[in-house]
MDTraj code that builds the backbone (N, CA, C; nanometers):
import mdtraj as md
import numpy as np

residues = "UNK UNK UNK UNK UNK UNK UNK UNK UNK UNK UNK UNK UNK UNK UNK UNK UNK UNK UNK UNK UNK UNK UNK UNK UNK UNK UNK UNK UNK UNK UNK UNK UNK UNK UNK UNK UNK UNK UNK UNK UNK UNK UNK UNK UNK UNK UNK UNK UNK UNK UNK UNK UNK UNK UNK UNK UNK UNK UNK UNK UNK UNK UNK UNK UNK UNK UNK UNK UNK UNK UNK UNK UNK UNK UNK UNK UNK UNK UNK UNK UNK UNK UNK UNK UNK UNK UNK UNK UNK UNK UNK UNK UNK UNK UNK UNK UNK UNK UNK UNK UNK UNK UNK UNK UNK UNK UNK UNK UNK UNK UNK UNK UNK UNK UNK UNK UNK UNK UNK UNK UNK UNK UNK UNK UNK UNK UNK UNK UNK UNK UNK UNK UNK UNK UNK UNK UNK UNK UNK UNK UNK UNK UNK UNK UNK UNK UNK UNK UNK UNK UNK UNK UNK UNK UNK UNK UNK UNK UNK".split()
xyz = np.array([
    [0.0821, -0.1188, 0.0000],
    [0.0000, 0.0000, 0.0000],
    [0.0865, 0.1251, 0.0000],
    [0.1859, 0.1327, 0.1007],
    [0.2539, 0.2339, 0.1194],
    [0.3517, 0.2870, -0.0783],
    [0.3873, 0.2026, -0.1311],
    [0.4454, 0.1717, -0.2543],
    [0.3420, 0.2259, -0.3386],
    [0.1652, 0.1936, -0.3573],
    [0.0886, 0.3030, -0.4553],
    [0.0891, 0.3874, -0.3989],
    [0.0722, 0.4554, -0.2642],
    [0.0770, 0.5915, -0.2191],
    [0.1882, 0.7192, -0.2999],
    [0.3120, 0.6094, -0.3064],
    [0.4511, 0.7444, -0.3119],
    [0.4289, 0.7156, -0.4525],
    [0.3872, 0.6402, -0.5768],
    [0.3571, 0.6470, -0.6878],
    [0.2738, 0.7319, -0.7431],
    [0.1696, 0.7222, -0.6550],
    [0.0473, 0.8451, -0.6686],
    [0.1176, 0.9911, -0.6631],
    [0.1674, 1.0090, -0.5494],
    [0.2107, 1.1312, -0.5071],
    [0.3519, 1.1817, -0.6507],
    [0.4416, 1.0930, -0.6802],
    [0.5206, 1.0876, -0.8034],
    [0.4595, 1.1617, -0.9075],
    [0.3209, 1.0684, -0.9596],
    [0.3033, 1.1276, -1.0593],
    [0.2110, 1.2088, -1.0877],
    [0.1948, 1.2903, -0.9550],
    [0.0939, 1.4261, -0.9356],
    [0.2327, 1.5254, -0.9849],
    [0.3358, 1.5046, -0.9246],
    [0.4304, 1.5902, -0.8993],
    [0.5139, 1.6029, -1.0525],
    [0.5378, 1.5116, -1.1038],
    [0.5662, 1.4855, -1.2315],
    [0.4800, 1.5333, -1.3470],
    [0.3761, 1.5119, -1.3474],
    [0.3214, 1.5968, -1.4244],
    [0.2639, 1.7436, -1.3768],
    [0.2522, 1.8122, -1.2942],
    [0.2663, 1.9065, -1.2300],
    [0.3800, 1.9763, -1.3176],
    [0.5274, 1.9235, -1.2823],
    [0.6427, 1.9350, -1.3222],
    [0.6657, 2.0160, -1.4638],
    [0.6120, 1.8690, -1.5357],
    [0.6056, 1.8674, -1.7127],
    [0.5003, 1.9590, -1.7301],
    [0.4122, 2.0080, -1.6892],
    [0.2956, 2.1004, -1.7135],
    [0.3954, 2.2213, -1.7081],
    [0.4266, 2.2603, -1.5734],
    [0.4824, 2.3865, -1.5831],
    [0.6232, 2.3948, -1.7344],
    [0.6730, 2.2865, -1.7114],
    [0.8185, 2.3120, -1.8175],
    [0.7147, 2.3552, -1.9566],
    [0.6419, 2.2618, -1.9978],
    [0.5997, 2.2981, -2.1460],
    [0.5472, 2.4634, -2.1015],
    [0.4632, 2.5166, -2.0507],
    [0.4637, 2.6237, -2.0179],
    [0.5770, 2.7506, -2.0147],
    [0.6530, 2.7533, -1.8864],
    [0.7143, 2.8351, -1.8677],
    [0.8683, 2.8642, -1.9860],
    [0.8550, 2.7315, -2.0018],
    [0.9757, 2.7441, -2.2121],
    [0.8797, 2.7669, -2.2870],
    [0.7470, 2.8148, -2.2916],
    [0.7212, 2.8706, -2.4521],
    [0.6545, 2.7470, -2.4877],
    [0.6109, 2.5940, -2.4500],
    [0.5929, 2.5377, -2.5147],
    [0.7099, 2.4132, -2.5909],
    [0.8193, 2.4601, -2.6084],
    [0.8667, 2.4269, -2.7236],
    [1.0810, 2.3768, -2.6638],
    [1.0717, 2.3789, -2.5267],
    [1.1767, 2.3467, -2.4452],
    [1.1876, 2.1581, -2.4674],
    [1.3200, 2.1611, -2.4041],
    [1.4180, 2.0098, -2.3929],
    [1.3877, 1.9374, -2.3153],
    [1.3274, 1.8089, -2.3401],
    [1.2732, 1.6901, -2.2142],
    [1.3822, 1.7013, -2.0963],
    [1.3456, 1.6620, -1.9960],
    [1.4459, 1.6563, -1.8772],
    [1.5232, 1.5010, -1.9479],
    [1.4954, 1.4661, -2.0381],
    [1.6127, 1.3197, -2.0852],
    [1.7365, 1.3895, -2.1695],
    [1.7252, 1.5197, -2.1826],
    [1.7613, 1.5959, -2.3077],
    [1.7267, 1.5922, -2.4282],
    [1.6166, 1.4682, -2.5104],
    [1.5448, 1.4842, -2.6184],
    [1.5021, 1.6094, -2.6694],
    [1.4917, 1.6684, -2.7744],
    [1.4035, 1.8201, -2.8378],
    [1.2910, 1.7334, -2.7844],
    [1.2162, 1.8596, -2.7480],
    [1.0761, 1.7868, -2.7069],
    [0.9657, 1.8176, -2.9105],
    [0.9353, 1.6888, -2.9483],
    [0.8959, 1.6796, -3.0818],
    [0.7850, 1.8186, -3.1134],
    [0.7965, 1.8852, -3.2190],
    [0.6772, 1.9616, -3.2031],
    [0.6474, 1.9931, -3.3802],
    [0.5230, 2.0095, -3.4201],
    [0.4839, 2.0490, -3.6055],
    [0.6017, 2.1271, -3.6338],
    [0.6559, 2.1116, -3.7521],
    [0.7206, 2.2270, -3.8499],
    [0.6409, 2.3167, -3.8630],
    [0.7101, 2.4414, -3.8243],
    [0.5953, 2.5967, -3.8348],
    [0.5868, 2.6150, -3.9869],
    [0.6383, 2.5416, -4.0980],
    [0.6269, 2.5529, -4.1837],
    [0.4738, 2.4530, -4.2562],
    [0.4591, 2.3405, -4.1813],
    [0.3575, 2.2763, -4.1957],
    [0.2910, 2.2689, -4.1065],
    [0.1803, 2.2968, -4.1002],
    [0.0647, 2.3591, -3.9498],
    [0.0278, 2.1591, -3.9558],
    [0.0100, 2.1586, -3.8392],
    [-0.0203, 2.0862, -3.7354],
    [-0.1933, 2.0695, -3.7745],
    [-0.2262, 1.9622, -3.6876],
    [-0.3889, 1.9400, -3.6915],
    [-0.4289, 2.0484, -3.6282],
    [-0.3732, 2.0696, -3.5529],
    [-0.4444, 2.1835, -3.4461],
    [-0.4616, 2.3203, -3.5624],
    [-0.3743, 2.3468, -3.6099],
    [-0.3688, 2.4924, -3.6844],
    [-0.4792, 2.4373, -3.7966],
    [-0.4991, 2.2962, -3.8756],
    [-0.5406, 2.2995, -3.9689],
    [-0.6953, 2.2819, -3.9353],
    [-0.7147, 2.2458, -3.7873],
    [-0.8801, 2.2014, -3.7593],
    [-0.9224, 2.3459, -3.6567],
    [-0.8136, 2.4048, -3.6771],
    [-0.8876, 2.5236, -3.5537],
    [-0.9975, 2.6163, -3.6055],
    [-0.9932, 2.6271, -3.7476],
    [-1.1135, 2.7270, -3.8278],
    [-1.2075, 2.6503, -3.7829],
    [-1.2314, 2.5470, -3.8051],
    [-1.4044, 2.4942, -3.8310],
    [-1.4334, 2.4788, -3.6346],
    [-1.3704, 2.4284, -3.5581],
    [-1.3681, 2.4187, -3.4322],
    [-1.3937, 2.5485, -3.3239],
    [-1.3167, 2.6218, -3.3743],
    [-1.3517, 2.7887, -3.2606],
    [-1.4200, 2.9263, -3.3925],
    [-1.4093, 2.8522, -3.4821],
    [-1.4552, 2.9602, -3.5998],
    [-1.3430, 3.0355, -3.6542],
    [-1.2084, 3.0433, -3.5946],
    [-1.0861, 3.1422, -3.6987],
    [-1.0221, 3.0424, -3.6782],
    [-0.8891, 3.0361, -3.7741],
    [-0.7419, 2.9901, -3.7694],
    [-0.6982, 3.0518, -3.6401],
    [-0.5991, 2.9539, -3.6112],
    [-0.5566, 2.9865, -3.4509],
    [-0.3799, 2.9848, -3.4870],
    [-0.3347, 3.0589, -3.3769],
    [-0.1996, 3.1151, -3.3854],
    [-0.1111, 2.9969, -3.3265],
    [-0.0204, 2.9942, -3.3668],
    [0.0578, 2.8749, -3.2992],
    [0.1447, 2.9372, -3.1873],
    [0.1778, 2.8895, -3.1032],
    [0.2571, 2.9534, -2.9755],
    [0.4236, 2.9078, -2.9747],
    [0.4800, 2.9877, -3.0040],
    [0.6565, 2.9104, -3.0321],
    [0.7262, 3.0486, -2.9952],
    [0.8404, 3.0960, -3.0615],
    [0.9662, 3.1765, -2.9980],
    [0.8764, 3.3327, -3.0323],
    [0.8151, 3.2821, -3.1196],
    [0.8036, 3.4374, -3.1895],
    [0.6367, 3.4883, -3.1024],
    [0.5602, 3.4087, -3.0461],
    [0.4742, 3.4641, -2.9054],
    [0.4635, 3.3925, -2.8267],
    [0.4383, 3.4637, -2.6846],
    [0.4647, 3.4079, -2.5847],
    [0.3035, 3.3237, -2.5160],
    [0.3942, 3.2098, -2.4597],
    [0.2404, 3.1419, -2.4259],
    [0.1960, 3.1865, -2.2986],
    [0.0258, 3.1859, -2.3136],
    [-0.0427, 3.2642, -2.2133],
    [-0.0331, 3.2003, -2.0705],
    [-0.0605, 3.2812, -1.9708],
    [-0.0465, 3.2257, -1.8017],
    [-0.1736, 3.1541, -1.8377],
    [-0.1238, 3.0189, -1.7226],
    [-0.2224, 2.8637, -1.7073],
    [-0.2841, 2.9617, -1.5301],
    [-0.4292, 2.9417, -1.6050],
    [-0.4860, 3.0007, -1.4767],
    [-0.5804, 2.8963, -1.3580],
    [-0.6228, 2.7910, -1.4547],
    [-0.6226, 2.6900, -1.3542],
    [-0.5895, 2.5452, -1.4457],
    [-0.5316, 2.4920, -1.2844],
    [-0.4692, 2.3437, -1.3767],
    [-0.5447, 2.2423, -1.3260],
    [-0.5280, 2.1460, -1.3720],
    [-0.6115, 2.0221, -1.3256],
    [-0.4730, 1.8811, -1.2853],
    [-0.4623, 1.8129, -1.2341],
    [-0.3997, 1.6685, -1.2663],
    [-0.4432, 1.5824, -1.3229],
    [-0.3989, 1.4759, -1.3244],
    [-0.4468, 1.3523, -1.3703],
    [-0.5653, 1.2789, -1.2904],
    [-0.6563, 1.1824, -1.2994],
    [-0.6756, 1.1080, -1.2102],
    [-0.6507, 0.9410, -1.2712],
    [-0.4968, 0.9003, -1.2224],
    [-0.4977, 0.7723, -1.3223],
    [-0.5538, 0.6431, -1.2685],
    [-0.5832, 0.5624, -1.3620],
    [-0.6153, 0.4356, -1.3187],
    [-0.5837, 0.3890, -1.2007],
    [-0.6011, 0.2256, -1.1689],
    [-0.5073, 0.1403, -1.0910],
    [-0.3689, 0.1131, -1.1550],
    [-0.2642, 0.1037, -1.1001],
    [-0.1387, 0.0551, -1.1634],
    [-0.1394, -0.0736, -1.1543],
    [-0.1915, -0.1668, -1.2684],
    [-0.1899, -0.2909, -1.2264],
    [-0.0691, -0.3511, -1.1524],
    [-0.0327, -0.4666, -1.0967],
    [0.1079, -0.5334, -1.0466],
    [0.1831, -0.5511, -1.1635],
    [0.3162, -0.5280, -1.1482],
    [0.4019, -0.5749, -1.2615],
    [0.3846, -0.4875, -1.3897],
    [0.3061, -0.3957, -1.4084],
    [0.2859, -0.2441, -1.4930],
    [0.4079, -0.2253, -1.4951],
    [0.4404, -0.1938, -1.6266],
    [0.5664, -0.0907, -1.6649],
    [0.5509, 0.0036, -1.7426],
    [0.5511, 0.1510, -1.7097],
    [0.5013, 0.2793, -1.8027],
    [0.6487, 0.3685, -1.8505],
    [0.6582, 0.4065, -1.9790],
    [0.7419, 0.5130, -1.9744],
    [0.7747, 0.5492, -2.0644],
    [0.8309, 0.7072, -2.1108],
    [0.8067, 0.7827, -2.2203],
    [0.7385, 0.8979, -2.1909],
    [0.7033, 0.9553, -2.3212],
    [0.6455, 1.1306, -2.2971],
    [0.5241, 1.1207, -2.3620],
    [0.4603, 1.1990, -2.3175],
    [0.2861, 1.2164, -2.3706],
    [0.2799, 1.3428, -2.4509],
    [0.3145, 1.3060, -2.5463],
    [0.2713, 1.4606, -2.6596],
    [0.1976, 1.4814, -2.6599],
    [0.0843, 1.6100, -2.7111],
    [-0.0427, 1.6169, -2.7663],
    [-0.0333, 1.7880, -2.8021],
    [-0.1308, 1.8184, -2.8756],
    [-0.1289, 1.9556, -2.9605],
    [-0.2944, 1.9880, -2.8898],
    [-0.2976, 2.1660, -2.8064],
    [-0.4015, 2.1316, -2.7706],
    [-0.4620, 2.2945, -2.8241],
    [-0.5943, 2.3198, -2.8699],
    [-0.6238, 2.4214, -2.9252],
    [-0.6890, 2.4728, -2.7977],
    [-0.6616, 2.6215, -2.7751],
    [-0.7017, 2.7090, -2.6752],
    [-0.8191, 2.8210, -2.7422],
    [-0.9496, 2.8491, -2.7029],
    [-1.0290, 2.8854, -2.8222],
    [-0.9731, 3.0635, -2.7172],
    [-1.0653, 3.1544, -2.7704],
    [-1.0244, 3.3127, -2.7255],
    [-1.0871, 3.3489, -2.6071],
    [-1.1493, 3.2493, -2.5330],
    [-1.1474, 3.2734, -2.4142],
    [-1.0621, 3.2389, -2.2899],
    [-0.9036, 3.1599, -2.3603],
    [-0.8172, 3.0834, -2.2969],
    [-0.8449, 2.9201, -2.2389],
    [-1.0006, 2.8875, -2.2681],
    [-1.0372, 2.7501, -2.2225],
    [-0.9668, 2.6563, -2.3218],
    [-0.9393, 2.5179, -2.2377],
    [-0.8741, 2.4173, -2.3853],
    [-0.9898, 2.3847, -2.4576],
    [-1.0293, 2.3741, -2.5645],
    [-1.1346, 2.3417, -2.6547],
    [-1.1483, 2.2210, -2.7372],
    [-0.9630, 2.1976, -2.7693],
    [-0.9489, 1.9908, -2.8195],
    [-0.8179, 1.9466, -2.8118],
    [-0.8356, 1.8653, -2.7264],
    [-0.6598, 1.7723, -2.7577],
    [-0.6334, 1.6872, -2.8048],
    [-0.5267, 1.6955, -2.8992],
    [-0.5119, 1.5944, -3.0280],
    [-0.3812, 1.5206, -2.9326],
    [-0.3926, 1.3997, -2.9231],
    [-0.2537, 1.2787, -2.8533],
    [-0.2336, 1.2608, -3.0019],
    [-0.0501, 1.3336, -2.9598],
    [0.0435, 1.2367, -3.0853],
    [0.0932, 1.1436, -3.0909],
    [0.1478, 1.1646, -2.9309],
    [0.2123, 1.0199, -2.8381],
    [0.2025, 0.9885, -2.7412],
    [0.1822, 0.8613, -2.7199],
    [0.0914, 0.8418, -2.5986],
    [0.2509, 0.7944, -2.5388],
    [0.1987, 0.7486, -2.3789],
    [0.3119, 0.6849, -2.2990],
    [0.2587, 0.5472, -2.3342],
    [0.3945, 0.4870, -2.3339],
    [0.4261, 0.3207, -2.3349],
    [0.3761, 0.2915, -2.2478],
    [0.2177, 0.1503, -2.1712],
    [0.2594, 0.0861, -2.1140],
    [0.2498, -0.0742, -2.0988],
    [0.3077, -0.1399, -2.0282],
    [0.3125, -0.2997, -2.0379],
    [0.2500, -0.3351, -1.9355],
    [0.1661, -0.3972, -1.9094],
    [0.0444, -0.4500, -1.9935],
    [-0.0579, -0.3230, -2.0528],
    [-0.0763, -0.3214, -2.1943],
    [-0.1626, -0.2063, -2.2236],
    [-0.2683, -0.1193, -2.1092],
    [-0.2883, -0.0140, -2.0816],
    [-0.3745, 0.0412, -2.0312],
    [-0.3806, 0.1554, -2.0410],
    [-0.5483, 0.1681, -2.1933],
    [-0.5533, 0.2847, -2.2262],
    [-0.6258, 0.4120, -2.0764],
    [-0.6883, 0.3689, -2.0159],
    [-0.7700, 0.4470, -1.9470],
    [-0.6411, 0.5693, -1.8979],
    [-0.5143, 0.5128, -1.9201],
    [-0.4041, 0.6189, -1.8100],
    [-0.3824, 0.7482, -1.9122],
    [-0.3550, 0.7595, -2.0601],
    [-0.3663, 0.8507, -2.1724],
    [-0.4893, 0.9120, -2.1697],
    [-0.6092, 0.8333, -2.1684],
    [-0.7360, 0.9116, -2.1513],
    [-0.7212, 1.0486, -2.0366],
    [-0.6510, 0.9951, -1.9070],
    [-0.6720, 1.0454, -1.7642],
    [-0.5891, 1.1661, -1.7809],
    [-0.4542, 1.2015, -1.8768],
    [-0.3721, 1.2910, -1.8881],
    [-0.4556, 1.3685, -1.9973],
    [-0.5170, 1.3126, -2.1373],
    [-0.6266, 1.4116, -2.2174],
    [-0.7380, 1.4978, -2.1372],
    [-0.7879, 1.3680, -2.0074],
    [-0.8724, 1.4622, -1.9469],
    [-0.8725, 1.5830, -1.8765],
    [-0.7597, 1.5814, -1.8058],
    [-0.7014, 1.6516, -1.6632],
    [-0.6772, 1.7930, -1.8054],
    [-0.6063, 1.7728, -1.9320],
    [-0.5618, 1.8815, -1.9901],
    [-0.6948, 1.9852, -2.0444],
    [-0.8402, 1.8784, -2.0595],
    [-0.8984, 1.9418, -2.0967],
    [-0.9751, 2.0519, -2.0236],
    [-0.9087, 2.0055, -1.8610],
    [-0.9940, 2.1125, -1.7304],
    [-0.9128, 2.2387, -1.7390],
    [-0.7997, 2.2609, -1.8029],
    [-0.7086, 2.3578, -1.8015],
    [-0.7690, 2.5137, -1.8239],
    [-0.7012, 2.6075, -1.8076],
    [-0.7753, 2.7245, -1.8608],
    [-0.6296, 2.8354, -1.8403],
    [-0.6424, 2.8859, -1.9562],
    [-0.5009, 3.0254, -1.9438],
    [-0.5814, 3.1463, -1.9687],
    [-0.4763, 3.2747, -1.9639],
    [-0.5713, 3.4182, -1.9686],
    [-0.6097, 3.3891, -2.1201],
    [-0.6806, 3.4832, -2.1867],
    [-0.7155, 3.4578, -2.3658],
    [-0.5557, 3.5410, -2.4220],
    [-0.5123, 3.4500, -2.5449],
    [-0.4180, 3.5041, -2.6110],
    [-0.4335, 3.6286, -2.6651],
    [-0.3887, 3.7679, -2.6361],
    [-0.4138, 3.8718, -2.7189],
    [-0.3173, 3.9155, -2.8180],
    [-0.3372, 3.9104, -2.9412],
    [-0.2380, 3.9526, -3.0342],
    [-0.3044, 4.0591, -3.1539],
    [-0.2419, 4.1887, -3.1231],
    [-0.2587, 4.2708, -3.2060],
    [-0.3758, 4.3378, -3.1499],
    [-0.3878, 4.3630, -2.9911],
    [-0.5109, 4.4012, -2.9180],
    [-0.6027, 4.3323, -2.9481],
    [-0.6054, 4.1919, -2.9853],
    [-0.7325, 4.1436, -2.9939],
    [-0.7175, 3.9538, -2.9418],
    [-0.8387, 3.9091, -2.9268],
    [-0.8176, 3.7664, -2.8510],
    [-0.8336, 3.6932, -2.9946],
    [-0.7263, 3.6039, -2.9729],
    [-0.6845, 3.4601, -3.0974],
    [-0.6987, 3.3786, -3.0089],
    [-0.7500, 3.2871, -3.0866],
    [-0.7489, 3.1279, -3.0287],
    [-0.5665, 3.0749, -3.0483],
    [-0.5383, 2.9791, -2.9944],
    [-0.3861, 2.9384, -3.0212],
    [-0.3598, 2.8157, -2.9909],
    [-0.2742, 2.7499, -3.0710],
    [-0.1971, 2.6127, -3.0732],
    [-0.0774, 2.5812, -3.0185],
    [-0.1129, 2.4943, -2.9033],
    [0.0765, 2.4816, -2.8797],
    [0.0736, 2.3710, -2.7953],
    [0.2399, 2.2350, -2.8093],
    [0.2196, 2.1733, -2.7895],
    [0.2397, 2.1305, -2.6300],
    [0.2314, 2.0673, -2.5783],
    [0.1828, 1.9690, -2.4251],
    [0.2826, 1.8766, -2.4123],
    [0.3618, 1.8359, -2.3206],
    [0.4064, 1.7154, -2.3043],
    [0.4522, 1.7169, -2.1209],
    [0.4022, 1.5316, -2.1778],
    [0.4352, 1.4777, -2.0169],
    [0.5230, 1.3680, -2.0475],
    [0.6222, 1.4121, -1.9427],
    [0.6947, 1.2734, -1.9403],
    [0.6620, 1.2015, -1.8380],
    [0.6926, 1.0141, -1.8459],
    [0.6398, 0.9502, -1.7567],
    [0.7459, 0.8225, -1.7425],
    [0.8159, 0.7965, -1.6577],
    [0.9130, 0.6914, -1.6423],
    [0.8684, 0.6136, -1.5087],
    [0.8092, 0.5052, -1.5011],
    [0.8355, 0.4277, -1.3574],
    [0.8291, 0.2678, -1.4375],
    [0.9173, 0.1859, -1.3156],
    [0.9490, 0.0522, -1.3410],
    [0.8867, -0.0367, -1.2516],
])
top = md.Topology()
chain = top.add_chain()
for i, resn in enumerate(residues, 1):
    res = top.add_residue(resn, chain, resSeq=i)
    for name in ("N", "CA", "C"):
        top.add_atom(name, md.element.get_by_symbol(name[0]), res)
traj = md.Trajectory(xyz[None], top)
């Protein structure tokens, strides 16, 4: 018992962690493994840029060096599954998530999910969900509110 407790508490803190890093770098910062953390070529828009017209009604701005991503005004965690016995999880949880102009998340696209052994999707669901409670100030660009794209990642390592 004591062993799911400090697991629980791990991976509140861990993704907590990875929430703030994709944040406070812009989005677009170095996994704590040192990997580039993967993100669309600004030259080729992403699902997010290409589904954001029909979804919030305009094309949405992507968030990288050239603007800055908006303050996360409330966050959510995860709530994950059971860890079955003998579970092995690990890797990073990409996803591209569109923010409509009121700063609420509006859709999250998973690029990459975390590895785990024995499959268990409900734990990817639990990190899509927690992202979708999120909320930042609304992006203003050019005195006015844009919806915006930018990507998410969690990393997740336990043995």
């Amino acid at each position: 018992m004591e062993r799911n407790r400090s697991i629980s508490v791990s991976r509140r803190v861990l993704f907590g962690f990875a929430a703030f890093l994709a944040v406070a770098w812009g989005l677009n910062g170095v996994a704590s493994t040192g990997a580039p953390v993967p993100r669309p070529d600004t030259e080729t828009p992403g699902v997010c840029q290409r589904q954001s017209a029909k979804l919030v009604g305009q094309k949405a701005v992507r968030i990288d060096k050239t603007i800055k991503a908006p303050k996360k005004i409330r966050n959510a965690s995860p709530h994950y599954p059971p860890w079955p016995p003998g579970a092995t999880g690990r890797g990073m949880w990409v996803g591209e998530v569109l923010l409509d102009t009121r700063g609420r998340v509006s859709h999250v696209w998973p690029i990459r999910e975390v590895e785990i052994t024995p499959a268990l999707p409900a734990f990817n669901k639990a990190i899509v969900d927690a992202i979708r409670q999120w909320e930042f100030e609304p992006l203003v660009v050019d005195d006015k509110k844009v919806p915006a794209c930018m990507t998410v990642t969690v990393n997740i390592n336990w043995s």
